[in-house]
Backbone as CSV, one residue per row, in Angstrom:
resi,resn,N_x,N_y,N_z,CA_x,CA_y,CA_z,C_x,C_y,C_z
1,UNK,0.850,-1.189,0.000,0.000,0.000,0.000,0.887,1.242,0.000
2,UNK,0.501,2.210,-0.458,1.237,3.375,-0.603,1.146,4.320,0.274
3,UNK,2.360,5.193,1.091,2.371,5.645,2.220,1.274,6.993,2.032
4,UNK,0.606,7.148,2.557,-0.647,8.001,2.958,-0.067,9.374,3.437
5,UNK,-0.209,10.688,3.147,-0.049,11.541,4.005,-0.807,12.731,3.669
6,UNK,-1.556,13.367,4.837,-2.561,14.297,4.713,-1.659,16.063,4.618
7,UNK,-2.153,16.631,3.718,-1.697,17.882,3.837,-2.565,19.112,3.780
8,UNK,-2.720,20.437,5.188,-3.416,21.280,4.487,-3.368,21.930,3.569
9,UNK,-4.402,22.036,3.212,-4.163,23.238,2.051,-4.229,24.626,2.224
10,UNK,-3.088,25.323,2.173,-3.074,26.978,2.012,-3.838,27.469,0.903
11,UNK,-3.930,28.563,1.309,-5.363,29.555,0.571,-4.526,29.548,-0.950
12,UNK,-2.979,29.988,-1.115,-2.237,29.805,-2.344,-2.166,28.544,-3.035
13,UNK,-2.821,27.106,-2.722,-2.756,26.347,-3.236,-4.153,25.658,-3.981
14,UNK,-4.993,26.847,-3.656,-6.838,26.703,-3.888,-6.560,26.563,-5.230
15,UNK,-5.977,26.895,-6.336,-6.232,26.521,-8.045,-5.740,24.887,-7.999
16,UNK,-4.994,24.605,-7.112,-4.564,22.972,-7.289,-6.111,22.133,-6.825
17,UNK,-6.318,22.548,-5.762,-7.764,21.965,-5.023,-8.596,21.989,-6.763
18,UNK,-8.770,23.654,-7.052,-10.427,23.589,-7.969,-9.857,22.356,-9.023
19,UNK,-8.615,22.676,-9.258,-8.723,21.489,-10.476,-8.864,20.113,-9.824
20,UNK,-8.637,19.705,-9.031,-9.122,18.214,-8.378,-10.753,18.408,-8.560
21,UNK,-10.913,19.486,-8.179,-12.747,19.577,-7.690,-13.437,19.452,-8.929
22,UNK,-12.465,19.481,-10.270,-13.257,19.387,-11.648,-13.523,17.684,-12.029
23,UNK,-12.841,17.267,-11.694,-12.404,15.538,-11.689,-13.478,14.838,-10.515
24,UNK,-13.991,15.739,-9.267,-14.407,15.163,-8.364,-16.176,15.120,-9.129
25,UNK,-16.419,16.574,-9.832,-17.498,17.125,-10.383,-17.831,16.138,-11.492
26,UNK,-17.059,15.602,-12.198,-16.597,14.946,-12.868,-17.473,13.421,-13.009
27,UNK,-17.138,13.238,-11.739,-17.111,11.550,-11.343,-18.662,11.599,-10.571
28,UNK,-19.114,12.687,-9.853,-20.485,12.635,-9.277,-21.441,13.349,-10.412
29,UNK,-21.190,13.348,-11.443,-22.120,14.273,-12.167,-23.091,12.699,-12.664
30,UNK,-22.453,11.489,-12.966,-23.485,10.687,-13.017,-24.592,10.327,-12.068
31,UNK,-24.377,10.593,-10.876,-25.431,11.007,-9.581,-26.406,12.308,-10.122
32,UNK,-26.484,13.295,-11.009,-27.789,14.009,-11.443,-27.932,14.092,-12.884
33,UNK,-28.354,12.678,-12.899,-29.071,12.989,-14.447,-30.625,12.925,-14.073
34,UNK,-30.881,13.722,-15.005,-32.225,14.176,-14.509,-32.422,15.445,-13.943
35,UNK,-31.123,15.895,-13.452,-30.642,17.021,-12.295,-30.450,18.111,-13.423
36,UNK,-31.052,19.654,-12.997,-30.148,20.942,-13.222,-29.217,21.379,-12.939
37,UNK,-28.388,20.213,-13.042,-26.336,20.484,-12.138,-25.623,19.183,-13.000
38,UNK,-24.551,19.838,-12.663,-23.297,18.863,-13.700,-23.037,18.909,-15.273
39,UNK,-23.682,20.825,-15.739,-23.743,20.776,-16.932,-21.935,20.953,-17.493
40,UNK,-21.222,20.520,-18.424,-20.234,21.704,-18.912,-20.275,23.150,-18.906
41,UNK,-19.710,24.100,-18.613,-20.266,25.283,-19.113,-19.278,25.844,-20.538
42,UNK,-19.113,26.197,-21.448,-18.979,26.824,-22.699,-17.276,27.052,-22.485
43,UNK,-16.700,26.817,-21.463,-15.466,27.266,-21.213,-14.990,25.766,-20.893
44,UNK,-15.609,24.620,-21.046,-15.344,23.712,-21.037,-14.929,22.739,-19.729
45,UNK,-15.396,23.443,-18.345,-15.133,23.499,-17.616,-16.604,23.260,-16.370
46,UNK,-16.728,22.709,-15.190,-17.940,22.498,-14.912,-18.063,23.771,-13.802
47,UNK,-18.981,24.158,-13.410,-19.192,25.701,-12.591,-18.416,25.611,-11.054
48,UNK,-17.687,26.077,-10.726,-16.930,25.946,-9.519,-17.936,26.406,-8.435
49,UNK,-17.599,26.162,-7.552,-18.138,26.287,-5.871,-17.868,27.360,-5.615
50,UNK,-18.881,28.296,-5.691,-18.513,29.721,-4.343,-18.626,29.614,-3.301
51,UNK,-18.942,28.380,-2.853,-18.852,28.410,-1.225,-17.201,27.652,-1.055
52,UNK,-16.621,27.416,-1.849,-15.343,26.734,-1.437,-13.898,27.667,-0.790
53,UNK,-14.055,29.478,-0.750,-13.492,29.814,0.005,-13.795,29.920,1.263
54,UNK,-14.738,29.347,2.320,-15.153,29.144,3.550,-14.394,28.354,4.207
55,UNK,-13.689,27.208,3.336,-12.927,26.566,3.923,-11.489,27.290,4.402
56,UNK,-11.543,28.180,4.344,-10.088,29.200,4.640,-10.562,29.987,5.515
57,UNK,-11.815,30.514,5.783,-12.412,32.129,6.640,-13.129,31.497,7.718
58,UNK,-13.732,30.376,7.802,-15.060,29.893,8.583,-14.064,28.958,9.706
59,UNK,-14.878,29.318,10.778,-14.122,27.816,11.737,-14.463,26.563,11.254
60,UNK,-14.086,25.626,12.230,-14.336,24.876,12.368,-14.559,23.919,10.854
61,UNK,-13.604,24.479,9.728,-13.862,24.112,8.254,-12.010,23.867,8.011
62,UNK,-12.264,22.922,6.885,-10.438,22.701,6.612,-10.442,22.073,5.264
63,UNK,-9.765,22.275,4.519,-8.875,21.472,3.353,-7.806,20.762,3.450
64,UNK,-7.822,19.012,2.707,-6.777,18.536,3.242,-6.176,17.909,1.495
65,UNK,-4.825,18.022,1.262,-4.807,17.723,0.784,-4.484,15.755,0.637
66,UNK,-4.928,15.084,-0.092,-4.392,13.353,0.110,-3.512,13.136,-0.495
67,UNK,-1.964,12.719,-0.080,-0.958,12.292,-0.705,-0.469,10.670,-0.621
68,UNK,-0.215,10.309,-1.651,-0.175,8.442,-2.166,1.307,8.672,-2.199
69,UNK,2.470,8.339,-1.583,3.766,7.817,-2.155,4.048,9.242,-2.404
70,UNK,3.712,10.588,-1.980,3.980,11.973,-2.139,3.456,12.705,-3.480
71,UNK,2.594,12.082,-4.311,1.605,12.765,-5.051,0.354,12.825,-4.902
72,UNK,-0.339,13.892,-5.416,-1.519,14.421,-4.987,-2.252,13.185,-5.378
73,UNK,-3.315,12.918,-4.528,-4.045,11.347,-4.889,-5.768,11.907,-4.492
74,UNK,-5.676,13.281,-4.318,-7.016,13.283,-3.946,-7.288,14.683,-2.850
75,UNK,-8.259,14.450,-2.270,-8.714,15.788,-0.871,-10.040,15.854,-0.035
76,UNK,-9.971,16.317,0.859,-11.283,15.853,1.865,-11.363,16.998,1.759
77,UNK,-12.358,17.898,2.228,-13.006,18.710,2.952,-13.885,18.881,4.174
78,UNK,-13.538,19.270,5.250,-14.040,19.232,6.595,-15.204,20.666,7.155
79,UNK,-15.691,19.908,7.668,-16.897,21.063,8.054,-17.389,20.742,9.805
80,UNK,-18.355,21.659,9.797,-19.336,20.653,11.284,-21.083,21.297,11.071
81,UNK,-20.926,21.182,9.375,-22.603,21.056,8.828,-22.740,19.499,9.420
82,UNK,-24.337,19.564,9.695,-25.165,18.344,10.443,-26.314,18.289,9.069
83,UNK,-26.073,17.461,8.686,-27.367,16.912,7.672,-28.347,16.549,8.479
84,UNK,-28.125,15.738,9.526,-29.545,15.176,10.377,-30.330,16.225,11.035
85,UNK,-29.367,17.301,11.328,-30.434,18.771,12.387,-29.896,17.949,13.459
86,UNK,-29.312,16.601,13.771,-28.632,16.988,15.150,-27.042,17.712,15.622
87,UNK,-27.059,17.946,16.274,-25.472,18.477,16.850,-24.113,17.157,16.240
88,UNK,-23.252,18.447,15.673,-22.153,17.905,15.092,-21.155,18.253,15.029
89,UNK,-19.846,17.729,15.562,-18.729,17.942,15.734,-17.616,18.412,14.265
90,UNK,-18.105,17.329,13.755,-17.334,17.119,11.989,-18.042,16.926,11.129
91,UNK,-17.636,17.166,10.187,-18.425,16.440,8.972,-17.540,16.293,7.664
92,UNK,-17.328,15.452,7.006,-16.627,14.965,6.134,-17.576,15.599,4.971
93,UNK,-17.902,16.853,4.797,-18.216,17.298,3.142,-18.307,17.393,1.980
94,UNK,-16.503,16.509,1.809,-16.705,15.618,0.322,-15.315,15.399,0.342
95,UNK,-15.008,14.420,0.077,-14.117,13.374,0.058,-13.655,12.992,-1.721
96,UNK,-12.464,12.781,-1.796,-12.327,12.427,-3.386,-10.767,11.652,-3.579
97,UNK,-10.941,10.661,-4.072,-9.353,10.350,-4.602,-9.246,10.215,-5.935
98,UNK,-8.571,10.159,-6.488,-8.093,9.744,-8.203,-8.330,7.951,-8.666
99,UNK,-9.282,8.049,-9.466,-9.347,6.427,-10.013,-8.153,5.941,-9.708
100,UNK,-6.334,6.497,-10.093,-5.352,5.575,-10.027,-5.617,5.089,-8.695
101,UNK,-5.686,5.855,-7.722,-5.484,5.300,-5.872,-6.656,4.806,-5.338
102,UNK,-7.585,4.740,-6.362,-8.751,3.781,-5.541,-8.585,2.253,-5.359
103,UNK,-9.078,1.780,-4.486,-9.093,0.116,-4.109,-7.663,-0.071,-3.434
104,UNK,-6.808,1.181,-3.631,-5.495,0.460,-2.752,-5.317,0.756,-1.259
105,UNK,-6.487,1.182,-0.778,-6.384,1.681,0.779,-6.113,3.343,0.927
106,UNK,-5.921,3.887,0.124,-5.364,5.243,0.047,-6.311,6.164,0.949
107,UNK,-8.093,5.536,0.710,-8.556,6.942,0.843,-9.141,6.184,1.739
108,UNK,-9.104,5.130,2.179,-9.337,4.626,3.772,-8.462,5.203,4.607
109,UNK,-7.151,4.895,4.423,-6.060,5.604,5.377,-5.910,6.514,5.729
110,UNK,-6.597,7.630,4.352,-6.858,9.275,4.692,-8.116,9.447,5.430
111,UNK,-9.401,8.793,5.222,-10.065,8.920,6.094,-10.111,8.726,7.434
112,UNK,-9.181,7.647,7.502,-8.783,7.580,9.355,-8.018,7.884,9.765
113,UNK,-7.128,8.888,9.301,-6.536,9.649,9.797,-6.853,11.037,9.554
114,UNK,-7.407,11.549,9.589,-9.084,12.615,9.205,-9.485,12.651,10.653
115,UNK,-10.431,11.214,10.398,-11.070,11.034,11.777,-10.353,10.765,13.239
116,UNK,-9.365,10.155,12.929,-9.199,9.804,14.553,-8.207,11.002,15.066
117,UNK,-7.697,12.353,13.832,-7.400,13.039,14.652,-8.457,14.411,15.452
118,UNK,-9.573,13.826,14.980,-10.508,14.654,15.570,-11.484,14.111,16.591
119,UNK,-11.819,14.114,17.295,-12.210,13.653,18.669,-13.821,14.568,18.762
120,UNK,-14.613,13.550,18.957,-16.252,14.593,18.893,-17.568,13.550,18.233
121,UNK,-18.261,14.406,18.004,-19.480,13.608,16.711,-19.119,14.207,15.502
122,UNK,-18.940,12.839,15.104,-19.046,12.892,13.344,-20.474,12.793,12.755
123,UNK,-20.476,13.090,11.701,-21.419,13.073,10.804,-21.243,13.117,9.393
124,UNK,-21.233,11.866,8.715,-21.173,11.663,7.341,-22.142,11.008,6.289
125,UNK,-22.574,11.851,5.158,-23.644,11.788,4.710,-23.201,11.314,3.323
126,UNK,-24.389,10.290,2.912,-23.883,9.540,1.454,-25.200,9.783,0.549
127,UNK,-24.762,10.265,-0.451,-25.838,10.462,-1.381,-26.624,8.959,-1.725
128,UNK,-28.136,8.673,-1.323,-28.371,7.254,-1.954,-28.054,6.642,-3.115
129,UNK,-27.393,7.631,-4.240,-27.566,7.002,-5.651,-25.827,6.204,-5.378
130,UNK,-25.268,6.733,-4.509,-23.688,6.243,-4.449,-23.532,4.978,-3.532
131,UNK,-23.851,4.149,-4.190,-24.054,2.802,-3.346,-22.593,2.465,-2.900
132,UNK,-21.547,2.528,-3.716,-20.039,1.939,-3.625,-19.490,2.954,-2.316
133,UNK,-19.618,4.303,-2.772,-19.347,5.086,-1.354,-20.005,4.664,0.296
134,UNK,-21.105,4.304,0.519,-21.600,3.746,1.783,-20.926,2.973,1.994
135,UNK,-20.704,2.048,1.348,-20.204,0.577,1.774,-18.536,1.125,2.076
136,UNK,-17.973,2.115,1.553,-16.631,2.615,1.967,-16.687,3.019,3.437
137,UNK,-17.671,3.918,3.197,-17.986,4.789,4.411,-18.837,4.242,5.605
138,UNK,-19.287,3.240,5.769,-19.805,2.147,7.015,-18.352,1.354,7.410
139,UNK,-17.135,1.184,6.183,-15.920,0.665,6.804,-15.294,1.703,7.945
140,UNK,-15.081,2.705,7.000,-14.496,3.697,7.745,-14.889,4.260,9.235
141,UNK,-16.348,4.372,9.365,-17.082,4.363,10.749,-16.784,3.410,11.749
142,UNK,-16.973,2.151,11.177,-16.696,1.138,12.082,-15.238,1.005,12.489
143,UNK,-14.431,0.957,11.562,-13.161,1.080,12.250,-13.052,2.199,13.096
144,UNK,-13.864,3.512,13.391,-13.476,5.224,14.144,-14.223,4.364,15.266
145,UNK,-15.349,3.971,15.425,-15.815,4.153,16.345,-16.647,2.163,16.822
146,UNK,-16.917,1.703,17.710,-17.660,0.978,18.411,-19.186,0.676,17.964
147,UNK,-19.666,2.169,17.965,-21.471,2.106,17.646,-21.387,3.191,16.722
148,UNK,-22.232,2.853,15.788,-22.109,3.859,14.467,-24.139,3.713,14.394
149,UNK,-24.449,5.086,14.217,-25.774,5.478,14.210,-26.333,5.476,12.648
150,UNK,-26.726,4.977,11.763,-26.982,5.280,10.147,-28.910,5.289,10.118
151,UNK,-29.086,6.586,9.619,-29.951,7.156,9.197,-30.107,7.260,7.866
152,UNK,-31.690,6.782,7.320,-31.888,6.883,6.387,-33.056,8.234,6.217
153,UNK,-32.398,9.152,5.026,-33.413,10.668,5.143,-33.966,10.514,3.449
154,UNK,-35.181,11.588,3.558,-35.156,11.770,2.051,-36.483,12.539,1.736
155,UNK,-35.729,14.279,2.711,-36.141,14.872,2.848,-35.638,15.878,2.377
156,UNK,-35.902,17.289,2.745,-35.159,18.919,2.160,-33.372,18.679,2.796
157,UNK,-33.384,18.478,3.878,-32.036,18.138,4.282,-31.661,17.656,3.512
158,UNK,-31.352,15.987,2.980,-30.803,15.412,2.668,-31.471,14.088,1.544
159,UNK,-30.842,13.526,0.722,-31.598,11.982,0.512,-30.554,11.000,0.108
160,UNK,-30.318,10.335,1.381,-29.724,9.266,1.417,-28.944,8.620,2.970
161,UNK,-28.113,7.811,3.263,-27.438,7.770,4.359,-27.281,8.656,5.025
162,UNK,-26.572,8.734,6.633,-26.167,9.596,7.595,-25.845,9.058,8.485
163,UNK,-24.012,8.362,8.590,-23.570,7.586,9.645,-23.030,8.976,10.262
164,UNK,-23.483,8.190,12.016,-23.277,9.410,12.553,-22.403,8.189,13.794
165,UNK,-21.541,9.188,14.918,-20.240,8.283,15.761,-19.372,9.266,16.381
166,UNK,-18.986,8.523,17.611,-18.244,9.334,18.149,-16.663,8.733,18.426
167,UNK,-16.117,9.631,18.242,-14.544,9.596,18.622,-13.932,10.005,19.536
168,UNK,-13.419,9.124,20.626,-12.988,9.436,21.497,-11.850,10.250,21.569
């Protein structure tokens, strides 16, 4: 397996992030068909996030970058939005690795080391149409924590999963 290492991201390194975030846009855009989102826009390019400088100004928010063997393999984004409306410590906001580093443990290793350096309630939410992601993300819970809470919503909040857990 390839050595794992998490890095933040400085506000000067946000054009490296958006271009990951085009690849991430990329790969979930088959999750809205049917949807008014995930178009190209004319610049060939899919519409970037204006909420993605919050992760630099807002507490309790972070950018990480995921490194495989010391290349970029991916990036989390951290928050302590609560999809359920209950109280939340963390929240894993969106998560992404590169097809090359999937299946080799990469973005397990980054996720638990994500989580276990944060201590609190988690809260991580899976879109229902992403069946392969739950089944990642019920590993990842169970290894953080003992009792893992999963909610099913499919409402204005949310529609889909919501493993929720605490870390000691």
């Amino acid at each position: 397996m390839p050595k794992v290492e998490l890095e933040a991201v400085p506000p000067e390194r946000r054009p490296a992030l958006e271009a990951m975030l085009q690849l991430y846009i990329h790969d979930f855009s088959e999750y809205w068909i049917g949807q008014d989102r995930g178009e190209i826009l004319d610049s060939g390019q899919f519409e970037s996030d204006p909420r993605l400088g919050r992760y630099w100004s807002e507490p309790g928010r972070s950018a990480w970058f995921i490194r495989a063997d010391g290349h970029l393999a991916g990036f989390a984004l951290l928050s302590g939005h609560s999809h359920s409306g209950l109280p939340a410590d963390h929240d894993m906001a969106e998560f992404f690795v590169v097809r090359k580093h999937r299946r080799a443990g990469v973005g397990f290793d980054a996720a638990r080391q994500l989580i276990a350096a944060r201590p609190g309630q988690w809260e991580i939410a899976v879109v229902r149409a992403n069946v392969r992601a739950l089944g990642f993300w019920r590993r990842v819970a169970a290894g953080a924590s003992p009792e893992v809470d999963e909610q099913q919503l499919d409402d204005a909040r949310w529609n889909g999963a919501i493993l929720r857990f605490k870390v000691a």
